[in-house]
DSSP file (Angstrom, degrees, kcal/mol; ACC not computed):
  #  RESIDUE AA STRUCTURE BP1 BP2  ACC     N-H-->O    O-->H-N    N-H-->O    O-->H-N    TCO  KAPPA ALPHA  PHI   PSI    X-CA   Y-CA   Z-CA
    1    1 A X              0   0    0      0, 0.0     2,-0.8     0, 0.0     0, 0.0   0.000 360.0 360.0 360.0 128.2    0.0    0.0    0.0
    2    2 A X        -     0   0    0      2,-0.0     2,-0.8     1,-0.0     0, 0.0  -0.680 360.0-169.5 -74.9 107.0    1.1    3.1   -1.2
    3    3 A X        -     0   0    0     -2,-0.8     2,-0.4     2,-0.0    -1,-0.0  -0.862   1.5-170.6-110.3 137.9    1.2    6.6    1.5
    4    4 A X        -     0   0    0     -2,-0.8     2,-0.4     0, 0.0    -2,-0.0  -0.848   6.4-147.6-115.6 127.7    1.6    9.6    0.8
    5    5 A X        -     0   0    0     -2,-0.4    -2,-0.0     0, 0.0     0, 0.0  -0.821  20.9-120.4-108.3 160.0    2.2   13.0    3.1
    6    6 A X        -     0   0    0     -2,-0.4     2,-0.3     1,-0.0     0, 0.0  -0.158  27.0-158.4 -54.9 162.4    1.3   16.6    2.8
    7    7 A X        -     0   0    0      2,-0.0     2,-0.4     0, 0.0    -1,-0.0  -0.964   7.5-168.1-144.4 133.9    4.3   18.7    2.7
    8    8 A X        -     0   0    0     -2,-0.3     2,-0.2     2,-0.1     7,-0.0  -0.915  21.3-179.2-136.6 150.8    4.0   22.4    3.7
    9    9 A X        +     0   0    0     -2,-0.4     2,-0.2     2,-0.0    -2,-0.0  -0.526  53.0  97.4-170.8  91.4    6.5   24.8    3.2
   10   10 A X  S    S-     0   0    0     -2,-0.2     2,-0.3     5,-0.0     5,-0.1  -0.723  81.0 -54.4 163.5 147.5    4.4   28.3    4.8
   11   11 A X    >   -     0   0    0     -2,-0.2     3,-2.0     1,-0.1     4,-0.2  -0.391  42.0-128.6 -29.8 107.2    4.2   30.1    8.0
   12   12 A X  G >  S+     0   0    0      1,-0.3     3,-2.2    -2,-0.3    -1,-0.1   0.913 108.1  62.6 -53.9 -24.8    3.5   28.1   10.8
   13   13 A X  G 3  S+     0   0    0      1,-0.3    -1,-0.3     3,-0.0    -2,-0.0   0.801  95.6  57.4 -82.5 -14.6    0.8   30.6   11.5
   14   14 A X  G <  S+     0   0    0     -3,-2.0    -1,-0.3     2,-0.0     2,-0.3   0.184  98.5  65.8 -63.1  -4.1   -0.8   29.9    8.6
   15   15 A X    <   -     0   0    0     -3,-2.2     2,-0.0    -4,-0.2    -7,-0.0  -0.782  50.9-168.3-128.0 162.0   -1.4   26.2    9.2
   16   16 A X        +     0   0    0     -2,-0.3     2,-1.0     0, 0.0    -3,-0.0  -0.616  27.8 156.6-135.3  81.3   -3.6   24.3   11.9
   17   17 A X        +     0   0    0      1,-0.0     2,-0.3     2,-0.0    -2,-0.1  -0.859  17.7 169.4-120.4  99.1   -2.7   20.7   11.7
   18   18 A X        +     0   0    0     -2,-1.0     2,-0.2     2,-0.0    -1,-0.0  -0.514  20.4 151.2-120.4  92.6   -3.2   18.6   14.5
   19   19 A X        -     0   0    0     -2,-0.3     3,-0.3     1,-0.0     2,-0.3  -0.569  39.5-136.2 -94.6 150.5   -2.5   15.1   13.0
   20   20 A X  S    S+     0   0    0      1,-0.2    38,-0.1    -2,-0.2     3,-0.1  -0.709  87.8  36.3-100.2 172.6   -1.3   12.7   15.5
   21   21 A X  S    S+     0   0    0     36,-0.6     2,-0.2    -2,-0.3    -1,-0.2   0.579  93.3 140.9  78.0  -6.8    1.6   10.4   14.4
   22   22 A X        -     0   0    0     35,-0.4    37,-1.5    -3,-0.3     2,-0.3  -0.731  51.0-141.3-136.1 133.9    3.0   13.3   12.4
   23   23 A X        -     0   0    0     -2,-0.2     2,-0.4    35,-0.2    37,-0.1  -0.653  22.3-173.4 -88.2 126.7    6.7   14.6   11.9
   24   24 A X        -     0   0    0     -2,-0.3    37,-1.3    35,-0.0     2,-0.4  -0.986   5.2-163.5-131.2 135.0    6.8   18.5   11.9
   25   25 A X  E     -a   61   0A   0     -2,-0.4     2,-0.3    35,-0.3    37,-0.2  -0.898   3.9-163.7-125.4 118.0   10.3   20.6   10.9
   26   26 A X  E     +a   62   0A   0     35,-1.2     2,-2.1    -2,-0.4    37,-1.2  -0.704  16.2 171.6-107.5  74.0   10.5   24.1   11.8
   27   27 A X        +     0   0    0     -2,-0.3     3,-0.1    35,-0.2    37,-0.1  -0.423  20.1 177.0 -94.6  92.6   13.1   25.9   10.2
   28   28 A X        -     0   0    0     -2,-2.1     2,-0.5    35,-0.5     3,-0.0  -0.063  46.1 -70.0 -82.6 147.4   12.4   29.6   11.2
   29   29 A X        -     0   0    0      9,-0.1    10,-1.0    11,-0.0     9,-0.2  -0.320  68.3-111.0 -35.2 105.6   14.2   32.9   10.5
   30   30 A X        -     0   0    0     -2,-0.5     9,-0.8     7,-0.2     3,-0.3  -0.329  29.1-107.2 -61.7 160.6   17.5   32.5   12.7
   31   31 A X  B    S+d   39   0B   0      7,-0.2    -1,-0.1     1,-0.2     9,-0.1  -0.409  90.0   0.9 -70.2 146.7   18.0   34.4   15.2
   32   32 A X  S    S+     0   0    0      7,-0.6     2,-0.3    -2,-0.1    -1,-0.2   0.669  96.9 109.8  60.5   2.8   20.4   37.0   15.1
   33   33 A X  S    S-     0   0    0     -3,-0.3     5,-0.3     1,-0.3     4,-0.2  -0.789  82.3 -15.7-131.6 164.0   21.6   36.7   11.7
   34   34 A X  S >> S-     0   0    0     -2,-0.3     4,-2.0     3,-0.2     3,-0.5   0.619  71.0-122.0 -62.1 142.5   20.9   39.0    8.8
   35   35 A X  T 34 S+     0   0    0      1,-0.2     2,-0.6     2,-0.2    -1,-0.1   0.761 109.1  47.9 -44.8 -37.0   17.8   41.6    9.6
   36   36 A X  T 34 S+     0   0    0      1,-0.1    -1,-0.2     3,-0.0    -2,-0.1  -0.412 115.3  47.4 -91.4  57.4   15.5   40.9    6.9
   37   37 A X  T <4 S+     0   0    0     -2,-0.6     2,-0.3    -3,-0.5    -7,-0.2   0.370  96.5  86.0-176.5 -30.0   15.8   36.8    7.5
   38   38 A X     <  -     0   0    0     -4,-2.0     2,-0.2    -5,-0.3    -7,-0.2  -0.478  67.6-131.9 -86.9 162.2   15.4   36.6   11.2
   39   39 A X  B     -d   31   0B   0    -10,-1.0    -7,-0.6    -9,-0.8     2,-0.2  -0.552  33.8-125.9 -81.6 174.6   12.7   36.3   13.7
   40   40 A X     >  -     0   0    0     -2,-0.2     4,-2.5    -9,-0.1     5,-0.3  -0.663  33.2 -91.1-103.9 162.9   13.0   38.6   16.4
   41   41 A X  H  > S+     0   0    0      1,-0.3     4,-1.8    -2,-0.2     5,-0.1   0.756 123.2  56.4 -74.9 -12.8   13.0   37.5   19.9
   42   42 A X  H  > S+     0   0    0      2,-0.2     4,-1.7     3,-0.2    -1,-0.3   0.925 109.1  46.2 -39.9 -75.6    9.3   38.0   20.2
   43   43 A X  H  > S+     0   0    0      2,-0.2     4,-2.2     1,-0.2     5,-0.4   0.943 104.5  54.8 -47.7 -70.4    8.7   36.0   17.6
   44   44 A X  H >X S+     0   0    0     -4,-2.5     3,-1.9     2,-0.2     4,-1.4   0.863 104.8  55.8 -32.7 -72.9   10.8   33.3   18.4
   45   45 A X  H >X S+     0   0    0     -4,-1.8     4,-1.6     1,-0.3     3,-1.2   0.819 114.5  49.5 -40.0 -64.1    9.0   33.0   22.0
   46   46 A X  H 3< S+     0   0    0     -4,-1.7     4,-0.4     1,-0.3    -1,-0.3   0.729 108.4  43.2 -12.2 -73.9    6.0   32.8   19.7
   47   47 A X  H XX S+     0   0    0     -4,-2.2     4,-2.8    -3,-1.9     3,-0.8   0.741 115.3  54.1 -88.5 -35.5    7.0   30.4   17.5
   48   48 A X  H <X S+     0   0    0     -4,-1.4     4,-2.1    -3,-1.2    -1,-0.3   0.879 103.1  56.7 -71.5 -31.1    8.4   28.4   20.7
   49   49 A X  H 3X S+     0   0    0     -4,-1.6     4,-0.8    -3,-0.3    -1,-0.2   0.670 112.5  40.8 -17.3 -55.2    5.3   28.5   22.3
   50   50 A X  H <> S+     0   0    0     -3,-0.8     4,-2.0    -4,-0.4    -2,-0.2   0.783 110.6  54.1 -91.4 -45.3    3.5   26.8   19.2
   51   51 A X  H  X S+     0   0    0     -4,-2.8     4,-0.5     1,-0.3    -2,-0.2   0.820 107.2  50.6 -94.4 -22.6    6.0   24.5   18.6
   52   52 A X  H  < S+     0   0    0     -4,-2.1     4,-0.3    -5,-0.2    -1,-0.3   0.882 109.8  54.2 -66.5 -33.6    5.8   23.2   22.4
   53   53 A X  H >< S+     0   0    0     -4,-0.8     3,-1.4     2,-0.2    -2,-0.2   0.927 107.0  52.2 -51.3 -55.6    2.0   22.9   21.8
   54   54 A X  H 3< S+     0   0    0     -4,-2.0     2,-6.1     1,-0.3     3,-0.2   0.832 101.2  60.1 -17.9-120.0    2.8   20.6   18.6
   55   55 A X  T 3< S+     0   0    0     -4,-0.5    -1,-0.3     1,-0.3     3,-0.3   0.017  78.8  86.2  11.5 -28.1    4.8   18.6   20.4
   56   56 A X  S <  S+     0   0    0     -2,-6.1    -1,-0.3    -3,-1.4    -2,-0.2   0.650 121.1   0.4 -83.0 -25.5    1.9   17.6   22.8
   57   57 A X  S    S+     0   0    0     -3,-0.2   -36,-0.6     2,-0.1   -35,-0.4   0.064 126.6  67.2-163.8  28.1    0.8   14.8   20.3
   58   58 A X  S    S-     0   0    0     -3,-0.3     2,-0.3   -38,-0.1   -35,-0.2  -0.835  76.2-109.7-139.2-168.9    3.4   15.1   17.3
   59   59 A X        -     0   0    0    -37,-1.5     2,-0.2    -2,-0.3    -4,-0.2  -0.709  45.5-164.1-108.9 147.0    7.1   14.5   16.6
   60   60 A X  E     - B   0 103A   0     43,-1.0    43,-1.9    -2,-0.3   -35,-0.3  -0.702  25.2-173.5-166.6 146.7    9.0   17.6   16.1
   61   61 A X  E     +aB  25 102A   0    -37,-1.3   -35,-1.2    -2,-0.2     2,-0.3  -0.752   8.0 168.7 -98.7 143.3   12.0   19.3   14.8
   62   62 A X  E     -a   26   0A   0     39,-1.2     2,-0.3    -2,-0.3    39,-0.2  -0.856  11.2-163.9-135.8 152.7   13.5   23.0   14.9
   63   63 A X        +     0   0    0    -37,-1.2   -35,-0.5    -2,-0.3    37,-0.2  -0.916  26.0 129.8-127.4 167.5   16.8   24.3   14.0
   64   64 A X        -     0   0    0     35,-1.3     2,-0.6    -2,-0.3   -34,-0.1  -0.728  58.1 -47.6-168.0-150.2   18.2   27.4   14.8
   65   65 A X        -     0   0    0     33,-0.2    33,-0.3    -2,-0.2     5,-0.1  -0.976  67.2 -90.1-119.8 119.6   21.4   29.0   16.3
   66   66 A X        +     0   0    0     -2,-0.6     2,-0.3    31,-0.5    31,-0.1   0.117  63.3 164.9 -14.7  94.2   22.9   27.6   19.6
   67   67 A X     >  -     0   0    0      1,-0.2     4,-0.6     2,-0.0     3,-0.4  -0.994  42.3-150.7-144.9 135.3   21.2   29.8   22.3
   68   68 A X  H >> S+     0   0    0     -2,-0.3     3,-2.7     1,-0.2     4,-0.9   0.988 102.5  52.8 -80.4 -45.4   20.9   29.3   25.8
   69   69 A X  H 3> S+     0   0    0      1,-0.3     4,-0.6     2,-0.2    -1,-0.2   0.556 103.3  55.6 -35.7 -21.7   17.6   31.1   25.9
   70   70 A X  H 34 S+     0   0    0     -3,-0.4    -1,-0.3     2,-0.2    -2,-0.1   0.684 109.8  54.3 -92.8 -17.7   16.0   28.8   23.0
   71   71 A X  H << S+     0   0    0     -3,-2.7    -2,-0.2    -4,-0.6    -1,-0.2   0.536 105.3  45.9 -70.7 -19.9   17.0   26.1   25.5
   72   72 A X  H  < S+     0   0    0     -4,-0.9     3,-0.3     1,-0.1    -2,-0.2   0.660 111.3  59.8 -91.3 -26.0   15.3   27.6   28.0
   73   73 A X  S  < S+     0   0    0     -4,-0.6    -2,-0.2    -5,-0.3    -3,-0.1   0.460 107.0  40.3 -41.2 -38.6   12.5   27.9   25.4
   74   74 A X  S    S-     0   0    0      3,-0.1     3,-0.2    -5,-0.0    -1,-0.2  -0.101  78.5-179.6-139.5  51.0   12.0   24.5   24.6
   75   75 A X  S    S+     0   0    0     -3,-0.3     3,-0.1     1,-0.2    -3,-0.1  -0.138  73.0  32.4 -39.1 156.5   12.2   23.0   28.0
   76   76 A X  S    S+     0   0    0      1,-0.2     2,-0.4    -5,-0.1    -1,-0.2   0.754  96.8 104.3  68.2  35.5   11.8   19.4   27.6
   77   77 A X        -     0   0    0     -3,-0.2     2,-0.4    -6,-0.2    -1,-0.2  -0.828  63.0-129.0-140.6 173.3   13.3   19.0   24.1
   78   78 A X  B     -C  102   0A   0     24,-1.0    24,-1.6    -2,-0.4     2,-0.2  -0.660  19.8-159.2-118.9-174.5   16.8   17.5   23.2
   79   79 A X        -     0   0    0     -2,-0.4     2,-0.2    22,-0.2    22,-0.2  -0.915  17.0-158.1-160.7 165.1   19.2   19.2   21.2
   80   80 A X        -     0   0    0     20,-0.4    20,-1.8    -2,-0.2     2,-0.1  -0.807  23.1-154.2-163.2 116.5   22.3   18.0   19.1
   81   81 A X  E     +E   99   0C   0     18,-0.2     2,-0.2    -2,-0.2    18,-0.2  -0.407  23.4 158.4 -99.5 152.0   24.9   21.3   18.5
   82   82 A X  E     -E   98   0C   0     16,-1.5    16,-2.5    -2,-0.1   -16,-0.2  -0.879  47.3 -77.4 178.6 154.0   27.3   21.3   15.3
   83   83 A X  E     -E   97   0C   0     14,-0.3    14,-0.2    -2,-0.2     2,-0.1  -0.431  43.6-121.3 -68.1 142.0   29.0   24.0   13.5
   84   84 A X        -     0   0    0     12,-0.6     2,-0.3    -2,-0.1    12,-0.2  -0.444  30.4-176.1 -55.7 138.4   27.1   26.1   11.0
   85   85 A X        +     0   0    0     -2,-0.1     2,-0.3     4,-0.0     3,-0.1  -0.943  32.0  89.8-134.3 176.0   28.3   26.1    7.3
   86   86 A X  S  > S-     0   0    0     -2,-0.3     4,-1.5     1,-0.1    -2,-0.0  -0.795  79.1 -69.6 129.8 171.0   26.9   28.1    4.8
   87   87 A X  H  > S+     0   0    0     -2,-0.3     4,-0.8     2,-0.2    -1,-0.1   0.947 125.9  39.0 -54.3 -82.0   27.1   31.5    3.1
   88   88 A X  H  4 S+     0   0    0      2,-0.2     3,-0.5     1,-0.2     4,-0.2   0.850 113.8  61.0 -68.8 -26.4   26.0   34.0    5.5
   89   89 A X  H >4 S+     0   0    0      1,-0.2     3,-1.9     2,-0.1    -2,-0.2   0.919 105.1  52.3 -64.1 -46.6   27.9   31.8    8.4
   90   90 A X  H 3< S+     0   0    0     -4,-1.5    -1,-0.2     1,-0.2    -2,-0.2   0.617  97.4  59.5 -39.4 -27.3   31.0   32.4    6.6
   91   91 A X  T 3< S+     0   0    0     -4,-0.8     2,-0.5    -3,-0.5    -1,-0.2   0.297  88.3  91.4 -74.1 -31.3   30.8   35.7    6.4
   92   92 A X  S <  S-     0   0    0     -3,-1.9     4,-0.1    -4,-0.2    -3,-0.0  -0.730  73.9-127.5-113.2 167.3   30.7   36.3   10.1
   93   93 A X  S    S+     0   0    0     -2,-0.5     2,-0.2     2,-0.1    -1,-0.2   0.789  87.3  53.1 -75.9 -37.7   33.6   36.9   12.2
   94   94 A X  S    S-     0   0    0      1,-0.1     2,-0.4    -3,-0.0    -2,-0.0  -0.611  92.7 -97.5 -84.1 169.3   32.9   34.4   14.7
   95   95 A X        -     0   0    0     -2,-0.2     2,-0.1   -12,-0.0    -2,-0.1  -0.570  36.9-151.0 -83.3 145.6   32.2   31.1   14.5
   96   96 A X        -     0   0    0     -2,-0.4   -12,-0.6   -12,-0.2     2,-0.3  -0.495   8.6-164.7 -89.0 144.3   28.5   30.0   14.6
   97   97 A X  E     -E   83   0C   0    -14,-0.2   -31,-0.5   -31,-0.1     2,-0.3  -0.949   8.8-155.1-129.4 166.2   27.0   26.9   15.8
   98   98 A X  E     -E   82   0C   0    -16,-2.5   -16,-1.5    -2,-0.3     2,-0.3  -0.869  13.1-146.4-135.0 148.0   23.4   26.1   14.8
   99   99 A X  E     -E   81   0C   0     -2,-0.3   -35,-1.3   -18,-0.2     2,-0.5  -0.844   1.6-148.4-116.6 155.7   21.6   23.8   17.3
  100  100 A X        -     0   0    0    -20,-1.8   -20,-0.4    -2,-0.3   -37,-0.2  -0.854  21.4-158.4-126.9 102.7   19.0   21.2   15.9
  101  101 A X        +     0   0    0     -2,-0.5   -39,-1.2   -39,-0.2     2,-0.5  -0.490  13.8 177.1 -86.2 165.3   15.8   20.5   18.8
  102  102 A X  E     -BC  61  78A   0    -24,-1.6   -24,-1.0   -41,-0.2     2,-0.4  -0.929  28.0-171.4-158.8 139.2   13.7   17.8   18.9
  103  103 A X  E     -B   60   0A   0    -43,-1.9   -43,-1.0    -2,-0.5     2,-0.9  -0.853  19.4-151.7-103.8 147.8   10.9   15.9   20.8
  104  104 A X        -     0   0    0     -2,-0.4   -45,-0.2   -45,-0.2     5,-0.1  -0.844  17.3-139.3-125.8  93.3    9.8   12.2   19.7
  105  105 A X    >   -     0   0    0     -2,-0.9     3,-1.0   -47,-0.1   -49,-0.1  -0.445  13.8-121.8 -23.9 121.4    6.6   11.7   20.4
  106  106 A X  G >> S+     0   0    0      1,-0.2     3,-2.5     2,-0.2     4,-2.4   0.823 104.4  65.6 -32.5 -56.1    5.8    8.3   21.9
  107  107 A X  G 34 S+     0   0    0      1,-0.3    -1,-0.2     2,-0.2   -48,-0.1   0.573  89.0  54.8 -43.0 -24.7    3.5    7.5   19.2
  108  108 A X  G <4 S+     0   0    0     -3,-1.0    -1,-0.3     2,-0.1    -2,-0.2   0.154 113.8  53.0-106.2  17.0    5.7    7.4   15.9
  109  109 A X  T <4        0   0    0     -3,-2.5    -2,-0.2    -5,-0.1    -3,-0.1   0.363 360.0 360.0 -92.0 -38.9    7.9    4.6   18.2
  110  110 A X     <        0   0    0     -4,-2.4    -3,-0.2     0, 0.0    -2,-0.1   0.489 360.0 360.0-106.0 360.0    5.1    2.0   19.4
């Protein structure tokens, strides 16, 4: 049997999908990194907010930049840290690390 998933690539605010069983990837406006391409820290809270709600009965992924505050943000979540590479990470004088969180839902294991 063939299945198939939606794929969205939109605003999170734009969507209201609460599927259970379901993988969700957040890749937001970084923080900090060029002005017209990030959230602001507002936003972010926002967006962390939502993306702890998710979580309540999905799988989910974010990435971002290595912040303790985003850790503090997504209490309960793991994380896995690694250097940034890219264009605009090049570019800046220090080195970047981009952090990748994640929840696993019980459901998408049993």
């Amino acid at each position: 049997m063939r299945r198939f998933a939606p794929l969205f690539n939109t605003d999170y605010r734009e969507l209201d999908l609460h599927l259970p069983k379901s993988l969700h990837y957040f890749d937001p406006p970084y923080l900090e990194s060029a002005k017209r391409l990030s959230f602001n820290w507002d936003e972010t809270a926002e967006l962390c907010e939502y993306v702890q709600r998710v979580a309540e009965h999905s799988t989910v992924f974010m990435s971002n930049y290595d912040h303790p505050q985003l850790k503090r943000l997504l209490k309960g979540f793991d994380w896995y840290t690694f250097p940034a590479v890219g264009g605009i990470q090049a570019r800046k004088k220090e080195p970047v690390r981009e952090t990748l969180f994640y929840k696993i839902h019980p459901s998408i294991t049993g």
